[in-house]
Backbone as JSON, one array per atom type, in Angstrom:
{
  "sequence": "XXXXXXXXXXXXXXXXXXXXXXXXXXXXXXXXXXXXXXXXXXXXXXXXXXXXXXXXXXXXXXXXXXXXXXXXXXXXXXXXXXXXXXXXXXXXXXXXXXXXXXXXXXXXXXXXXXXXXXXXXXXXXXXXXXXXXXXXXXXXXXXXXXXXXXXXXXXXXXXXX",
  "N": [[43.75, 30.11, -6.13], [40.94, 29.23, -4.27], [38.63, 26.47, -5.26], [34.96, 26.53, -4.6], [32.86, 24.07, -4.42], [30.06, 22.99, -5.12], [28.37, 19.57, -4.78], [25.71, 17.45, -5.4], [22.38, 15.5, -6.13], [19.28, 15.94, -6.9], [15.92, 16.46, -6.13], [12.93, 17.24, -8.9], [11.62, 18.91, -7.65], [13.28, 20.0, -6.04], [14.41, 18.53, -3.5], [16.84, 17.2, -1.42], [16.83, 14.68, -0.17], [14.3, 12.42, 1.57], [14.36, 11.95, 4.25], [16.75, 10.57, 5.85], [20.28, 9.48, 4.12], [20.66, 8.88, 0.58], [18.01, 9.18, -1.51], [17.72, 7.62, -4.26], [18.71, 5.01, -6.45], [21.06, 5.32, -8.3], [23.53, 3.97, -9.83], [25.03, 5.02, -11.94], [25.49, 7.55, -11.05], [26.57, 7.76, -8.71], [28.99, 6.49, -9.19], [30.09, 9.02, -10.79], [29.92, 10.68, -8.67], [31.74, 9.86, -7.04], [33.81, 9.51, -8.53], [34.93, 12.28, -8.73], [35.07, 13.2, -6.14], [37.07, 11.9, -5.91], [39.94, 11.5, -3.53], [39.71, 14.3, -2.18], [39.47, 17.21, -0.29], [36.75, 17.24, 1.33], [33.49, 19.06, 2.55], [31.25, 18.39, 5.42], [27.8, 18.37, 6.5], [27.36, 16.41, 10.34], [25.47, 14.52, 10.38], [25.53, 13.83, 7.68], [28.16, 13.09, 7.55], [28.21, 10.95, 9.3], [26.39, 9.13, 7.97], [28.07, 7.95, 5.8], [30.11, 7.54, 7.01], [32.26, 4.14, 7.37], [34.7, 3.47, 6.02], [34.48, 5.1, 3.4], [35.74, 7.22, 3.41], [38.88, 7.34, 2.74], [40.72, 7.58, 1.35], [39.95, 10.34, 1.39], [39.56, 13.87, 2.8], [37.52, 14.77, 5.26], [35.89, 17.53, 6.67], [33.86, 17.82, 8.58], [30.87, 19.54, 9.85], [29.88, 21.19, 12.42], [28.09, 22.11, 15.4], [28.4, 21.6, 18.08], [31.25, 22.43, 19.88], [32.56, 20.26, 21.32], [32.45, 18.02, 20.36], [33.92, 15.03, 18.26], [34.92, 14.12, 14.97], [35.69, 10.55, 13.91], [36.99, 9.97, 11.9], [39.3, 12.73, 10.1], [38.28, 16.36, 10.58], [36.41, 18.95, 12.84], [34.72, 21.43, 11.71], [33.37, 24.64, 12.24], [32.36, 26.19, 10.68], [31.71, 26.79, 7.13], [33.1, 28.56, 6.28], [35.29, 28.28, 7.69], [36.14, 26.17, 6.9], [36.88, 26.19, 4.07], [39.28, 28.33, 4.57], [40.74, 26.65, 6.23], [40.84, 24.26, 4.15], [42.45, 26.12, 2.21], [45.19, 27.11, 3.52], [46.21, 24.67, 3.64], [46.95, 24.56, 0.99], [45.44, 23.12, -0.94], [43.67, 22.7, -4.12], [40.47, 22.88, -4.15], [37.69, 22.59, -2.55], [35.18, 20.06, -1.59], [31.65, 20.38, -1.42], [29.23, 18.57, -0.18], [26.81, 18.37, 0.68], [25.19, 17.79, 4.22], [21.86, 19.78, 4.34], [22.56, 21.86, 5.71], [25.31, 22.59, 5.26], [25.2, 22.79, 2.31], [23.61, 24.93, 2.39], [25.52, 27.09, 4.36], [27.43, 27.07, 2.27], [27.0, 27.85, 0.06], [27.3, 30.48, -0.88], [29.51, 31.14, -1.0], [30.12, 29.71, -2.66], [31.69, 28.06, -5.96], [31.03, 26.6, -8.13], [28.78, 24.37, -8.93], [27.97, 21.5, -8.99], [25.43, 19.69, -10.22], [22.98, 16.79, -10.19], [20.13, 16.49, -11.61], [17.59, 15.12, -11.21], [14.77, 13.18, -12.37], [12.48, 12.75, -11.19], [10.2, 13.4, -8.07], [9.82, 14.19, -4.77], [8.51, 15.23, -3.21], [8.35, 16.39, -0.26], [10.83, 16.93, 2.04], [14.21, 16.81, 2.75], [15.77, 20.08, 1.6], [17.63, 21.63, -0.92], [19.22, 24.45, -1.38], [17.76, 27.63, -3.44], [18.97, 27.62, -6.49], [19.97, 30.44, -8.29], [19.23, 31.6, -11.34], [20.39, 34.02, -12.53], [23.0, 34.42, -10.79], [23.89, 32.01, -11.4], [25.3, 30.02, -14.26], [24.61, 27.64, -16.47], [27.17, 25.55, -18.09], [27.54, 22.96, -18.91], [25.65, 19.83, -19.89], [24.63, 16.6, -19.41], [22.85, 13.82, -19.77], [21.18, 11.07, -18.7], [19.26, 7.91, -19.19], [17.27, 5.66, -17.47], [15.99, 4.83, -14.47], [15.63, 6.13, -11.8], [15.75, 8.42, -14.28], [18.04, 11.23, -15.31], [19.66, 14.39, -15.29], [22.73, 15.32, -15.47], [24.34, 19.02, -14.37], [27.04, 20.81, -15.12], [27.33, 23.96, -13.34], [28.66, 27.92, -13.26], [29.85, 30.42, -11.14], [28.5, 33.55, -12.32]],
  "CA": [[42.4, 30.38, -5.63], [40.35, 28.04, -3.69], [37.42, 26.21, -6.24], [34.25, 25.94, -3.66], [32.45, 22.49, -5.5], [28.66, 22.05, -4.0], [27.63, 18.5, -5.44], [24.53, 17.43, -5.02], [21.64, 14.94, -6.33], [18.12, 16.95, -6.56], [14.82, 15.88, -6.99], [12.65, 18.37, -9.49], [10.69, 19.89, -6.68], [14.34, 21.0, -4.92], [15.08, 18.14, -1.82], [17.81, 16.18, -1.73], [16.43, 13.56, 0.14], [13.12, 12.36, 2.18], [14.85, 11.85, 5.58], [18.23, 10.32, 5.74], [20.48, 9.3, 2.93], [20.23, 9.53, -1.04], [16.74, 8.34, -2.37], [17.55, 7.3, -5.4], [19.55, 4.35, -6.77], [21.49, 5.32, -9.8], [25.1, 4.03, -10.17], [26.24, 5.8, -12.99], [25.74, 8.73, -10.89], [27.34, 7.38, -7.88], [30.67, 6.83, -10.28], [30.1, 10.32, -11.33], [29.8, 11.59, -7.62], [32.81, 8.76, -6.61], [35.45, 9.65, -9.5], [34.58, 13.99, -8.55], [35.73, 13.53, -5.34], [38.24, 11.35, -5.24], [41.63, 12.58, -3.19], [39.67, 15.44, -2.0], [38.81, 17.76, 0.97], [35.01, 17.04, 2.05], [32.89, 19.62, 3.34], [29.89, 17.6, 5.3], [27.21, 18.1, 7.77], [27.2, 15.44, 11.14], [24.78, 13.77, 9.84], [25.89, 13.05, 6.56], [29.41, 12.57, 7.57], [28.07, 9.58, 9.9], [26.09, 8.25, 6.72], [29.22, 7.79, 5.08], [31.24, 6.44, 7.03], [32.33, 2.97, 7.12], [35.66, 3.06, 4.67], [34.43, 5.52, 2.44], [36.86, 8.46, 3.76], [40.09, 6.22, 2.83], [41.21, 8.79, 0.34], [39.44, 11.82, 1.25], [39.88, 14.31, 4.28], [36.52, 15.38, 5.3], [35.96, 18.54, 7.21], [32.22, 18.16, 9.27], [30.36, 20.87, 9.96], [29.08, 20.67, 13.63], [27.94, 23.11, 16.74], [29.29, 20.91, 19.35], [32.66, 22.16, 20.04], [33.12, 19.05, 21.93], [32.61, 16.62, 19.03], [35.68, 14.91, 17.03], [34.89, 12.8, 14.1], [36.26, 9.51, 14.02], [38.14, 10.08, 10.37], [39.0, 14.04, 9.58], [38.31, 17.52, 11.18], [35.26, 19.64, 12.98], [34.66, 23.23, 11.76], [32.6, 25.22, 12.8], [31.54, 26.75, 9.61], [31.72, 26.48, 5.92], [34.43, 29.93, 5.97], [36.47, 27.83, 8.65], [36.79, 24.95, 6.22], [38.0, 27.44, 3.12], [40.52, 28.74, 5.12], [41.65, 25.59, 6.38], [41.71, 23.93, 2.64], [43.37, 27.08, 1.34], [45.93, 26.85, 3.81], [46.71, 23.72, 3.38], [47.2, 24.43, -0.02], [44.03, 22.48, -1.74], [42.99, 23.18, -4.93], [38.99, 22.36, -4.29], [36.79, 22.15, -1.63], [33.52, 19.89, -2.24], [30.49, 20.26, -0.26], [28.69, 16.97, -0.69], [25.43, 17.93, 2.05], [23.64, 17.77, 4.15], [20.84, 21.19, 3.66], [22.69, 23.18, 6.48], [26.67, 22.59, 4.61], [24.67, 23.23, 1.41], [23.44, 26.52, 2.58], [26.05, 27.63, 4.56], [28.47, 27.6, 1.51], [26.04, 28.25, -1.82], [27.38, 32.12, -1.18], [30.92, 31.38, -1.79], [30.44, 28.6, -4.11], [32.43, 28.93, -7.17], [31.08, 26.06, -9.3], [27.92, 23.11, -8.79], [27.57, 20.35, -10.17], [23.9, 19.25, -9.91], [22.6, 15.77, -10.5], [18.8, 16.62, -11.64], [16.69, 13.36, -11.24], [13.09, 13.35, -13.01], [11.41, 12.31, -9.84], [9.67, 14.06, -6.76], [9.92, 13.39, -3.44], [6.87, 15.72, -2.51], [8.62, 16.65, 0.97], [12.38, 16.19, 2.7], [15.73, 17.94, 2.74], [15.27, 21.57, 0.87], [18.46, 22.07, -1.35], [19.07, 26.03, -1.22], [17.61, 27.72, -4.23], [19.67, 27.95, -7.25], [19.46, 31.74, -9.11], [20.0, 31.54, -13.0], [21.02, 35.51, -12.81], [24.13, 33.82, -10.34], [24.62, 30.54, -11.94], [25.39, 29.97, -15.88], [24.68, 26.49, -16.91], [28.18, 25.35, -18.34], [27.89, 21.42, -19.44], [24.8, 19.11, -19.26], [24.98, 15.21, -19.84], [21.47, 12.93, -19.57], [20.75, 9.48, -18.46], [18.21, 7.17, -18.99], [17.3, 4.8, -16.12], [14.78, 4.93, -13.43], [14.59, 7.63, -12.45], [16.3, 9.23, -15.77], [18.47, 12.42, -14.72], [20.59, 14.89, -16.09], [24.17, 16.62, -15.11], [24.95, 20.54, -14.97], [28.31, 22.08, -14.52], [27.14, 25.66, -13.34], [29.68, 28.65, -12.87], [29.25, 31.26, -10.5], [28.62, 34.74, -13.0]],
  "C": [[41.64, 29.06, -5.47], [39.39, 27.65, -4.32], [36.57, 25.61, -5.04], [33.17, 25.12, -4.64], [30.85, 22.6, -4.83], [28.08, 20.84, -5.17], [26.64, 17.67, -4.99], [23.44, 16.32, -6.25], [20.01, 15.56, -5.74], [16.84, 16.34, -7.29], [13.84, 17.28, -8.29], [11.95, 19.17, -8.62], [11.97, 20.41, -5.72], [14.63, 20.28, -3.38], [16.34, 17.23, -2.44], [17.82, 14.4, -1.14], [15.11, 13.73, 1.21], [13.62, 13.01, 4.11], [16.75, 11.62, 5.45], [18.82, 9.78, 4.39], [19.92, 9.82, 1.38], [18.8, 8.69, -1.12], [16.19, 7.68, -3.51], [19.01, 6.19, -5.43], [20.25, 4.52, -8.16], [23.3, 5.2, -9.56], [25.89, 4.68, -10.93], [26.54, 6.9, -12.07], [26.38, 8.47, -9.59], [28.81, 7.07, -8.03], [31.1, 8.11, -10.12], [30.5, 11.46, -9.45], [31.4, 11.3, -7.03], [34.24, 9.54, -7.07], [35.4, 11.68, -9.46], [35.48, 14.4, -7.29], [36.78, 12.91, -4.52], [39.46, 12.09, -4.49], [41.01, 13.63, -2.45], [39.29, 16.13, -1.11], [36.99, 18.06, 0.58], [34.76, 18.02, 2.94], [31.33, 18.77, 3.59], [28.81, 18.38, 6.48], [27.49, 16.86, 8.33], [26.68, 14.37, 10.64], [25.23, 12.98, 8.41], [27.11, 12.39, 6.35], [29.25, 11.16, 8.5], [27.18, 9.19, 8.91], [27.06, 7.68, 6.02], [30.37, 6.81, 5.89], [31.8, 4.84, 7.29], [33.6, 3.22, 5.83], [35.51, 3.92, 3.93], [35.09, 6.9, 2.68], [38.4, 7.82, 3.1], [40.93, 7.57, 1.94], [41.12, 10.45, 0.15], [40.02, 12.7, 2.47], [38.43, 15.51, 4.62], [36.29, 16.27, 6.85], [34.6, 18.37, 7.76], [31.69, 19.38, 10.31], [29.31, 20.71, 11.38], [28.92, 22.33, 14.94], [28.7, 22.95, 17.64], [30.3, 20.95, 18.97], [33.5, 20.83, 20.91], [33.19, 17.83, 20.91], [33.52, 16.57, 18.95], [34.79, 13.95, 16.36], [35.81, 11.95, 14.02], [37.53, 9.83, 12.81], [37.9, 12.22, 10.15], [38.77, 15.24, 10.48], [37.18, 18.25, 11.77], [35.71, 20.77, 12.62], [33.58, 23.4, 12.5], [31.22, 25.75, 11.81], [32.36, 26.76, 8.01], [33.32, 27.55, 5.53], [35.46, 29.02, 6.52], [36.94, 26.6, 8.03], [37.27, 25.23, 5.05], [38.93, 27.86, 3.35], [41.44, 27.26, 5.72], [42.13, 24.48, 5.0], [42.84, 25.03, 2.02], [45.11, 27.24, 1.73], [46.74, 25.7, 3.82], [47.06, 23.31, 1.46], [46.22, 23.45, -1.57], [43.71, 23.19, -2.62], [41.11, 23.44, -5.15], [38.76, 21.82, -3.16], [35.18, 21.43, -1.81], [32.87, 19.74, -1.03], [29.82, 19.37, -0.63], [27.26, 17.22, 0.91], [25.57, 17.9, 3.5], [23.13, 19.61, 3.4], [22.06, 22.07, 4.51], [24.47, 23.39, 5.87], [26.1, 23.05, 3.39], [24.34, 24.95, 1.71], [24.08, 27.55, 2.83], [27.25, 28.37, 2.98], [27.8, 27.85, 0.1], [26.82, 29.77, -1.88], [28.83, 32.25, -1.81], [31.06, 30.42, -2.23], [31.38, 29.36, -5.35], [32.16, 27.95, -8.21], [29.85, 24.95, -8.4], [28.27, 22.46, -9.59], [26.35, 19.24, -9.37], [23.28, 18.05, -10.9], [20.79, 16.3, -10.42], [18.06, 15.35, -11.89], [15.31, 13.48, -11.08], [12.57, 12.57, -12.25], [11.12, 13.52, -8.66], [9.32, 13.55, -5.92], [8.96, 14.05, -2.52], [7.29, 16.41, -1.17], [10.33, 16.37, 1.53], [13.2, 17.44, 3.27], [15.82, 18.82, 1.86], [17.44, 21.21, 0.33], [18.5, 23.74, -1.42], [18.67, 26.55, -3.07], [18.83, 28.04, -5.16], [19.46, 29.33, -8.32], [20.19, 31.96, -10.22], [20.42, 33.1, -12.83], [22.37, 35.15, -11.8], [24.57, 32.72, -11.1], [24.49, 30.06, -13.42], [26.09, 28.23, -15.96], [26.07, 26.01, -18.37], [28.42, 24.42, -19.31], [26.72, 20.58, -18.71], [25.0, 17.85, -20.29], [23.53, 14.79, -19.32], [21.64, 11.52, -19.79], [19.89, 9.24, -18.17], [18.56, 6.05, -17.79], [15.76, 4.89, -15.13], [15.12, 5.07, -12.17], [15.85, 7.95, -13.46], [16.59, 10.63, -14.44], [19.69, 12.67, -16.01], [21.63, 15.48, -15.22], [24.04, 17.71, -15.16], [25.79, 20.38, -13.86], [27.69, 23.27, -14.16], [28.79, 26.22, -12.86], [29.11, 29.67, -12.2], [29.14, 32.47, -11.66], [29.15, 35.51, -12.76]]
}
């Protein structure tokens, strides 16, 4: 059975970022995001899959999530939709699919998630990129870790219920 991953960096008011990219500088958690998805099939939005790239696919095989059936990404695969990149990890025999963003790859797959892991970072960004709500009667906080820094944040594992 296929493990659907959504990982994510969240401010406390619920964006993931202002405009483009992450908004926050924290390395540990860039390790943490780094050593998660090493080796592994990438679910992205366009957008975030051209933030990324430059080298940082080398290991991965990222699946982007686009309208335009005419697109190709340079490194990796277009779906269509978040189902069409489950079925294509599953078939290919993948243990874990991670969704790594943007809002509209986030949304599409929150329903058949099967596990987060949410970087909470004690700052607010007042406005941006909406992460999809998270519902404690769905999601049972698992494993939380905290770091100091600036901005200070914490880890959760969730499981789907």
């Amino acid at each position: 059975m296929l493990t659907v991953t959504l990982i994510a960096a969240i401010s406390e008011d619920g964006y993931i970022s202002r405009d483009h990219g992450v908004p926050w500088d924290m390395p540990d958690d860039r390790a943490h995001y780094r050593s998660h998805t090493a080796g592994k099939w990438l679910l992205l939005g366009r957008t975030t899959y051209e933030e990324m790239l430059g080298g940082w696919f080398r290991d991965h095989t990222p699946l982007v999530l686009s309208r335009d059936e005419q697109w190709r990404p340079a490194v990796g695969q277009r779906v269509s939709s978040a189902r069409d990149a489950v079925t294509l990890a599953e078939v290919a025999g993948e243990e874990e699919l991670v969704v790594c963003g943007g809002s509209a790859a986030f949304s599409q797959a929150m329903p058949i998630a099967t596990q987060l892991i949410i970087t909470r970072v004690h700052a607010r960004l007042g406005n941006g990129v909406p992460f999809p709500p998270i519902d404690p009667a769905v999601w049972a906080v698992t494993r939380s870790t905290s770091h100091e820094g600036d901005p200070s944040y914490h880890i959760e594992w969730l499981e789907r219920r």
